[in-house]
C-alpha positions, -999 to 999 in steps of 0.1 A, spaced: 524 549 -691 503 573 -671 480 565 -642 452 586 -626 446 575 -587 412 590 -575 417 583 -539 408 606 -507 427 586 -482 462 601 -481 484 578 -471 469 548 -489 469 572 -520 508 579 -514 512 544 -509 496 533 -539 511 560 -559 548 548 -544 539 512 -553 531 522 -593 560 544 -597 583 517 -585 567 497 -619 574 527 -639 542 542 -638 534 578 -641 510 583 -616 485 617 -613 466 621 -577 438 638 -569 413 635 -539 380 650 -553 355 641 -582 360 680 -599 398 678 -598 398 643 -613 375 654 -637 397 685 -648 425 663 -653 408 637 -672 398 668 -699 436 677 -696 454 644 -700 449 610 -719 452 582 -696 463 546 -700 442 535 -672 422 550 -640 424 532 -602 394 548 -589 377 551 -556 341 556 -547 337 573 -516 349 612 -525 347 642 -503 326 659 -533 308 631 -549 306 593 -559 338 579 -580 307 565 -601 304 599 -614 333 602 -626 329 569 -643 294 577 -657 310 613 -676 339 590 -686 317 564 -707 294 592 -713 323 605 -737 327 576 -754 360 571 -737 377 536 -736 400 543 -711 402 512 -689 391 515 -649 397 497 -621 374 503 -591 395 508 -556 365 508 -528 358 493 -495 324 487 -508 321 447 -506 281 444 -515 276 422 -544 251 447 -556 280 476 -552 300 454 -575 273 448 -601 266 483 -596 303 490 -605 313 467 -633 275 473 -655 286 512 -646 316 509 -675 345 497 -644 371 470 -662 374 458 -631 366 456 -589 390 449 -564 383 457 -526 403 474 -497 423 465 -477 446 451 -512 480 433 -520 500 460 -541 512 430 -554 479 424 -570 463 460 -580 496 462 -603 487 426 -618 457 439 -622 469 469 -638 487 452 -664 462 429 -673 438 457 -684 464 472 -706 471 441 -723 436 440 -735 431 440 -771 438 480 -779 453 484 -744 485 502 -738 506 470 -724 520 444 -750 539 419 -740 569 429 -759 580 456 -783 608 446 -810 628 473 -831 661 465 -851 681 442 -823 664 457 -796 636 445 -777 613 462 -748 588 438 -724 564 460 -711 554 437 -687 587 431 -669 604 462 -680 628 450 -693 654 461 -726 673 437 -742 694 442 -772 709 411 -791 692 389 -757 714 409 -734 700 433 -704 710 467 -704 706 488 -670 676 515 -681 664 542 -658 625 547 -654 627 576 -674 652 565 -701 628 534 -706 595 555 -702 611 572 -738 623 544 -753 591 527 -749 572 558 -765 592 557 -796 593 518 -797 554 520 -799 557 545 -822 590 535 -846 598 549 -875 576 583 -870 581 617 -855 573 617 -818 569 657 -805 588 665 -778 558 672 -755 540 637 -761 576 622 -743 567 653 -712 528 643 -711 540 605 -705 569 612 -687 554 634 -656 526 638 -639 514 674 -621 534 691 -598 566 672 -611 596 697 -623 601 696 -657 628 719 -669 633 725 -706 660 701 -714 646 679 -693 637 652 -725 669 663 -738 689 648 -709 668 614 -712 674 615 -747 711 621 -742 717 591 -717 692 567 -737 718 570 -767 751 565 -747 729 530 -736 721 522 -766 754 529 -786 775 512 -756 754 478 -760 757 476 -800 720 489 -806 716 490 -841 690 515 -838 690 549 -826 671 583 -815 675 611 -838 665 649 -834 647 667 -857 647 705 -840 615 722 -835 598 685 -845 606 660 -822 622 630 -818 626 597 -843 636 563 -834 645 544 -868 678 517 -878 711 532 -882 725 537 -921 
């Protein structure tokens, strides 16, 4: 799933960002209220850790054209603003949720999760497709009960076409999901994840698998 992280402070952005990759996150970064603005026009996000304090603006403005649009996308306020009214303020603003600085990563990935699970959230608990099943809580693939070893990427597409089994899923929904800005993304770079995902699969008895349809996309579905 993909993140956005509005946050100004560098190195408790890159530490943040670390901290939700190492879940499997996809995680976009930006420092300003008009870049985080142009990317929320460009992308579809799961969910958006936002600070308040900006070098151009108030997070809250971001929130406020956010809602404005109707969006549902969930947000989770990241400020050093500890004022009861600042809270109110935040949560009646549209904000999911508030959590202050300084934070347990521990707990803003809890946190995370829970608003995903929400009913029409991005996070089930679990994902089930012929013998193979996906927690998207622990990330963690099982097929038949038993764990197989899944890269970050290998599961981020497994778990695109789980959500989506049965249908067509274009190769540049599995890109948008799979890397954020400024990442290198060569043109077989779903291919290769694609690739290795069906070695896994086939080596552990899956009795499903991914199949290509050129100049479509991709289609998870039960083997014949």
């Amino acid at each position: 799933m993909r993140l956005l992280l509005v946050e100004d402070n560098q190195r408790l952005a890159e530490t943040t960002k670390e901290g939700l990759e190492k879940e499997s996150f996809t995680v976009d970064w930006f420092d300003t209220v008009g870049e985080s603005e142009a990317a929320i026009e460009t992308v579809s996000y799961d969910a958006i850790v936002l600070d308040l304090g900006l070098p151009d603006g108030d997070g809250m403005d971001i929130l406020k054209q956010l809602r404005a649009r109707k969006s549902s996308t969930p947000v989770l306020i990241l400020t050093a603003r500890d004022g009861v009214d600042d809270r109110v303020k935040g949560l009646d603003g549209g904000a999911d949720d508030y959590l202050l600085k300084p934070f347990a990563m521990a707990e803003l990935i809890a946190r995370v999760r829970a608003l995903l699970r929400r009913p029409g959230g991005a996070l089930g608990l679990a994902l089930t497709a012929g013998n193979v099943s996906f927690d998207t809580a622990a990330r963690e693939v099982r097929v038949d009960e038993n764990v197989i070893s899944v890269s970050r990427r290998e599961m981020g597409v497994l778990e695109q076409l789980m959500r989506r089994y049965g249908r067509v899923v274009p190769k540049d929904i599995l890109e948008d999901k799979l890397y954020g800005f400024g990442e290198e993304v060569t043109s077989n770079s779903v291919e290769v994840h694609i690739s290795r995902l069906r070695k896994r699969l086939s080596k552990a008895n899956a009795d499903i698998s991914v199949h290509t349809l050129r100049g479509v996309g991709y289609l998870l579905s039960e083997d014949d």
